[in-house]
C-alpha positions as CSV (number, residue, x, y, z in Angstrom):
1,X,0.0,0.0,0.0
2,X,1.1,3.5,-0.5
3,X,1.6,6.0,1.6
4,X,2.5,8.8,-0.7
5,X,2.7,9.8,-4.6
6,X,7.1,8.6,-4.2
7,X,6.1,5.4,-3.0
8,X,4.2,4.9,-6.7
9,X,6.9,6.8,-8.8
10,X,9.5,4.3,-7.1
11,X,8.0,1.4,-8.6
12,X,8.1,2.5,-12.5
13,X,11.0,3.7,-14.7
14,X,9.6,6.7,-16.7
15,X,11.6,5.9,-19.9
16,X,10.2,2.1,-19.9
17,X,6.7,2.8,-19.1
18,X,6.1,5.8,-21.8
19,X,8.8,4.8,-24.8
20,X,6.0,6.0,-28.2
21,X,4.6,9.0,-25.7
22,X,7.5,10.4,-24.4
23,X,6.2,14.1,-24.1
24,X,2.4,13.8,-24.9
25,X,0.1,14.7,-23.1
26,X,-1.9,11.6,-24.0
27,X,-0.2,10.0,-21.4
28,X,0.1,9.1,-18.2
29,X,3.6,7.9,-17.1
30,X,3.4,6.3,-13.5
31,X,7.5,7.4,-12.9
32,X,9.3,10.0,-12.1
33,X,11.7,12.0,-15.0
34,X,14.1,14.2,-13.2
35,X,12.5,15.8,-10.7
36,X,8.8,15.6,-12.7
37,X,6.0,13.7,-11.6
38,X,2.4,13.3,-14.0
39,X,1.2,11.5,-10.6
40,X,1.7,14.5,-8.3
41,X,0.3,17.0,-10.9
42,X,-3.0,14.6,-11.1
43,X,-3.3,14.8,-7.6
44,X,-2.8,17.8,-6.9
45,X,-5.4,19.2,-9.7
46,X,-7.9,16.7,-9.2
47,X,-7.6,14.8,-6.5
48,X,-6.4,17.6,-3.4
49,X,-9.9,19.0,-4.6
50,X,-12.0,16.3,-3.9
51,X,-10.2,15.4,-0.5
52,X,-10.4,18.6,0.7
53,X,-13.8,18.3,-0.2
54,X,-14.6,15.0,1.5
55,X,-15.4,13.3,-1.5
56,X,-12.9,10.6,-1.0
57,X,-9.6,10.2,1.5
58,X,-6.0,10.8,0.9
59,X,-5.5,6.7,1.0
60,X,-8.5,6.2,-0.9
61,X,-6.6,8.8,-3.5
62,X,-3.2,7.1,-3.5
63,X,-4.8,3.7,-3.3
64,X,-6.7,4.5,-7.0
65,X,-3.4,6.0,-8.4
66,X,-1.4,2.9,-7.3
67,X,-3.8,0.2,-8.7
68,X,-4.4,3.0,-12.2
69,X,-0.7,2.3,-12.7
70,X,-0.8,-1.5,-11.8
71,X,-4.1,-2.2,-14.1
72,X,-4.0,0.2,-17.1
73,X,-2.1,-1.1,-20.2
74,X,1.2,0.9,-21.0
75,X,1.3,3.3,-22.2
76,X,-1.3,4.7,-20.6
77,X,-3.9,6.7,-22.1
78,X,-4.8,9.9,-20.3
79,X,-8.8,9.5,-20.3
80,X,-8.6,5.7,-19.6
81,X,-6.4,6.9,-16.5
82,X,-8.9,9.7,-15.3
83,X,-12.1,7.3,-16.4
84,X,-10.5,4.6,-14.1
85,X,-10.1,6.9,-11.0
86,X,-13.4,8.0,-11.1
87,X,-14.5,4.7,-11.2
88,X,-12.5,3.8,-8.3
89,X,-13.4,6.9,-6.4
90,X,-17.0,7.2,-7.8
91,X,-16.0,10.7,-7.9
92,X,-16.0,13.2,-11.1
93,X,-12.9,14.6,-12.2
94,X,-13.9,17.6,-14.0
95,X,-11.1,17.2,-16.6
């Protein structure tokens, strides 16, 4: 289980996980390149929101990410990625 957006990123190696979307934004990588995460920016613009809001937990959050990365075919497609939270969160994303 993880307890924060690192513990994700540590488990995938950006440059395997996105090798034909390098750079689009059709993508969701589940690493970390350099200092960038695409997990940290999706939680804080969509999911911080909906925590704050009490429309799900912070584990409940991290939990979706984590199994979104584990489940979703690579690459990952960006509105496969949101559609699967919101499934998992039976939350809407707004995106």
């Amino acid at each position: 289980m993880a307890t924060c957006i690192s513990d994700i990123n540590d488990r995938f190696d950006y440059a395997d996980e996105l090798p034909d979307c390098m750079g689009n934004f059709e993508c969701v990588p589940c690493g970390r390149a350099q200092n960038y995460s695409e997990l940290t920016y999706i939680y804080m613009q969509f999911l911080a929101p909906k925590i704050a809001a009490n429309e799900c937990s912070e584990q409940d959050a991290l939990d979706a990410l984590e199994k979104a990365c584990m489940e979703l075919p690579t690459p990952r497609s960006r509105s496969d990625f949101y559609a699967f939270l919101e499934e998992e969160l039976n939350i809407d994303l707004d995106y």
